[in-house]
N, C-alpha and C positions, 0 to 999 in steps of 0.2 A: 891508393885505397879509395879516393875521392873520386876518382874517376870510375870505379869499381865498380863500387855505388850507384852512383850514375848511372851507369850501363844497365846494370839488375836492375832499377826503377825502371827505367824507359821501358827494357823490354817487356817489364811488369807490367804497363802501361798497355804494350802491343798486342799481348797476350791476353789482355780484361779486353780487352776490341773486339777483338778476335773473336772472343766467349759469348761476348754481347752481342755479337754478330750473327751468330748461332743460335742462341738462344733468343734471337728474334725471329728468328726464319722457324723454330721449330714450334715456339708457344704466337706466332702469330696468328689471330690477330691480340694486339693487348687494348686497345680502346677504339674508337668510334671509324667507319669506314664511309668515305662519300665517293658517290658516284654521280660523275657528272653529265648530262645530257640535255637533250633538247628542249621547249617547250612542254608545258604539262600537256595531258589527254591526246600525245603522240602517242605514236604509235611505240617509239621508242622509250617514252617514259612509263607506256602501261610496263613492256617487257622488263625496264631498269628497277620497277617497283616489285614483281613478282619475283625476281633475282634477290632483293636487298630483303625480303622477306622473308623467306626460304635463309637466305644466308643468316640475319639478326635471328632465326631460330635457329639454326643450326649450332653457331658459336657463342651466342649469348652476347655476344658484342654490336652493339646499335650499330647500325648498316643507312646512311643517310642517302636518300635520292635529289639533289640541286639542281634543279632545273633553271638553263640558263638559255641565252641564245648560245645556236653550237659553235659559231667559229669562236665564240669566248670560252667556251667550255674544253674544246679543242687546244686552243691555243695553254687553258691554265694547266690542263693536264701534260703536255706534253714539257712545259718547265716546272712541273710539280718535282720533289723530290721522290727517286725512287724506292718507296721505302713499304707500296701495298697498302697504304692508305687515303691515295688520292686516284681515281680510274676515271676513265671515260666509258660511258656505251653510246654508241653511237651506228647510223647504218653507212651503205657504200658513200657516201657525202664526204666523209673524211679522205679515202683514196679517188674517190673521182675529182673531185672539188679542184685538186691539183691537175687535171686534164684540160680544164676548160677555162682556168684562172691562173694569170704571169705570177698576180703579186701576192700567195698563198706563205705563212709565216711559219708555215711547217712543213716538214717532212714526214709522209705517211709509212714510210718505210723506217726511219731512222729516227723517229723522235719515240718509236712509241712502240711497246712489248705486248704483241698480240695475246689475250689469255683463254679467249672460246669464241666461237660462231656461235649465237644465242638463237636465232631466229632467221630462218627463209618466210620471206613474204612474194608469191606470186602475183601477178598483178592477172586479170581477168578481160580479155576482150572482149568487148559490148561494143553495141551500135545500138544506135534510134532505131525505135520500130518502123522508123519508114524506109530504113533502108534495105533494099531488096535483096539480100541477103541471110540466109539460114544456116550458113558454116564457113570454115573459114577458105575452102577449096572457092564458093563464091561469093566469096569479100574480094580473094585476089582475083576472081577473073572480072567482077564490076571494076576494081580499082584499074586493072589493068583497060577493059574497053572505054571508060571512063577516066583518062590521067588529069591529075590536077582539079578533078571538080568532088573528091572525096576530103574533107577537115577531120582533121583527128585535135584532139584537146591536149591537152597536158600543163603541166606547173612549172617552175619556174626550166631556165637550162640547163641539162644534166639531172634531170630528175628521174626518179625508176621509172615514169609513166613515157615521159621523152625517150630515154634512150631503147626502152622495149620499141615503140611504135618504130622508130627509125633503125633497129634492128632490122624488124618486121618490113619496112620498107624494101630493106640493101636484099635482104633472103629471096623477098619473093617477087623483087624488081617491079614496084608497082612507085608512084608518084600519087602521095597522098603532102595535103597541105599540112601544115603547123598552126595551131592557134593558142597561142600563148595568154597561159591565167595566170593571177598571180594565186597559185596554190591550187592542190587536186581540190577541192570545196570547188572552189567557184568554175573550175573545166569539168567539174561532173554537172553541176547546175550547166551549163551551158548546154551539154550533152541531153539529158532530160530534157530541158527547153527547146532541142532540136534547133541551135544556133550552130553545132557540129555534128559529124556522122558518126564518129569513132574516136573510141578512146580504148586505153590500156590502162585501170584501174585498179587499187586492190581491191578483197572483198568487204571489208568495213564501210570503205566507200559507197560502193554502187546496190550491197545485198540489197538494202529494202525496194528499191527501184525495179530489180530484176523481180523481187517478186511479185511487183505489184504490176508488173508488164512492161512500166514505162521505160526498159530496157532488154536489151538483149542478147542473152550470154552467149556465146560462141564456144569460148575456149581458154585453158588457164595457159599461161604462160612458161611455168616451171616445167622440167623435165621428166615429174611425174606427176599424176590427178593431185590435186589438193584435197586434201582431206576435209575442209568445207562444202565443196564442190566435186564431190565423186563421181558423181553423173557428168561431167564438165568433161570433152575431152581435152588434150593436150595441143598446143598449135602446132608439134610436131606430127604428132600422129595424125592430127586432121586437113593436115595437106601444105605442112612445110617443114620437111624432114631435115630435123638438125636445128630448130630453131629450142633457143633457151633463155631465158632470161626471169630475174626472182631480185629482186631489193633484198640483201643480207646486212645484218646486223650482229655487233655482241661486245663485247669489252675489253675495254684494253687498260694498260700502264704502261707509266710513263720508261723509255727507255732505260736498260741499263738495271730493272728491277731482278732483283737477284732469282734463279730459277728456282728453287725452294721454293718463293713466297709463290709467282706463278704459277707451279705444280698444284699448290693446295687450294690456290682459289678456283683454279681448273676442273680439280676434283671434285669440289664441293656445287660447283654452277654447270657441269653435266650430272649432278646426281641430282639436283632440283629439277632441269631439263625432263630429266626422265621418269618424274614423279607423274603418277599416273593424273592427277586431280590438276598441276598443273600443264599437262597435255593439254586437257579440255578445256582448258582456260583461255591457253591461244588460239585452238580450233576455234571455238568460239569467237575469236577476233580476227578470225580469219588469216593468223598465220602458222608456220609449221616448224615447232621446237627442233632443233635442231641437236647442239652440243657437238662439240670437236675436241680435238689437241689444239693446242699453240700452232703447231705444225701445219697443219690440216688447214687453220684458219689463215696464216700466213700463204700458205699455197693457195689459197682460193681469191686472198688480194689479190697475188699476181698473175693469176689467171686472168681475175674481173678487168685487172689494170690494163693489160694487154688485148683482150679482145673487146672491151668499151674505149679502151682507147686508140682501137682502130676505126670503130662505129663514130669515135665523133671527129675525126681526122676526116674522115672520109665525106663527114655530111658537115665540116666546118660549125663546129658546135663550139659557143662563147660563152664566158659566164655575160649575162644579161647587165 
């Protein structure tokens, strides 16, 4: 009978788990949500704010933004518990980071439950006004009669402005230099300063410059016009057919986070995505709201993972 006993408690036990279980996945979220990301006034923290905003109104549950540096932020979310209240957002840094670096403490595939593509950011080909050049059919043919005496800028190794330009290289077989900044700031001031010819830039970067002349847009980099830059054409369409390349972002949890919780915060951060007023918000900062599935956003890692990680195999790309 004692052992009876026993047995009915425990499983009683099993079955309040179980329920609890459930009923976390169905009334979540029940208190405070952090999302962890980069530096403030990223580009990644404006998007993590606008997300945490929209959500702490949606659910009435305070939605926090911590901004850290990312490989700590990276690193806390991916042994966080998975339970939908500890997330990363973050951009491609997370799966590239591991292409270019031996001693990286995570797994971008395996530590961590894709939940939306938040954000395409296209980067914007400019050059100094003195370079002779008016599209990008003659960027490549200067670069080409001219090898090795065109500078392009960029930020640190494996950055979206790096791996576009040397892209842009392998596509259209021209030999342009590297000159390495520490961060797109100081390789667009270089740029402007005419200390380089060319760079692959987003538009928050370079807009005030392009319009005040002291730059010169060519072409956006994404596979369609950017909605910033509609006049802008494409660098495939303007003379290097098949070229693509866009810095993506959006958020994640930690491995293992049960699919309930992911479905709903899925739901809720492509329904903010596609709020009209926060359209314009990223337009305005020069990127392009996005929203996906899990699915979708998991395919497009490994899409990114396999052709950047043929880009930098190929041109011997190191973390610095």
């Amino acid at each position: 009978m004692l052992n009876l006993r026993f047995a009915v408690s425990v499983f009683s036990v099993y079955l309040l788990g179980l329920g609890a279980g459930v009923v976390s996945s169905q009334d979540y979220p029940i208190k405070p949500i952090r999302i962890l990301t980069g530096t403030a006034a990223s580009a990644s923290d404006f998007a993590s704010r606008i997300i945490a905003q929209g959500l702490t109104g949606n659910w009435g549950q305070q939605v926090i933004v911590d901004n850290r540096a990312i490989i700590f932020a990276t690193e806390t979310v991916a042994k966080a518990a998975p339970d939908g209240y500890t997330l990363l957002y973050t951009a491609s840094t997370l799966w590239i980071l591991p292409l270019i670096r031996n001693n990286v403490s995570y797994d971008p595939v395996k530590d961590f439950a894709p939940i939306s593509l938040a954000v395409s950011t296209p980067n914007i080909l400019v050059v100094h006004p003195s370079v002779a050049a008016n599209n990008v059919k003659g960027l490549i043919a200067l670069a080409k009669a001219k090898p090795g005496e065109l500078n392009y800028a960029s930020g640190g190794a494996g950055a979206s402005n790096h791996l576009a330009a040397e892209l842009f290289k392998a596509m259209a077989g021209v030999n342009m230099v590297r000159v390495n900044y520490k961060g797109a700031g100081p390789a667009v001031n270089a740029l402007v300063g005419g200390q380089v010819q060319v760079m692959f830039a987003t538009a928050s970067g370079v807009a005030p410059h392009i319009k005040s002349g002291r730059l010169r847009a060519l072409a956006v980099s994404s596979a369609k016009p950017a909605a910033a830059y509609p006049n802008l054409p494409t660098i495939a369409a303007a003379g290097l057919p098949g070229y693509e390349s866009a810095q993506t972002s959006g958020l994640f949890a930690p491995a293992k986070t049960s699919g309930p919780i992911i479905r709903r915060l899925n739901q809720e951060i492509v329904r903010i995505l596609n709020h009209a007023d926060v359209k314009e918000k990223f337009y305005n900062f020069g990127v392009e709201p996005v929203g996906s599935s899990p699915e979708q956003f998991a395919a497009t890692i490994k899409s990114e993972m396999t052709s950047m990680g043929k880009v930098i195999r190929d041109a011997n790309i190191r973390d610095e």
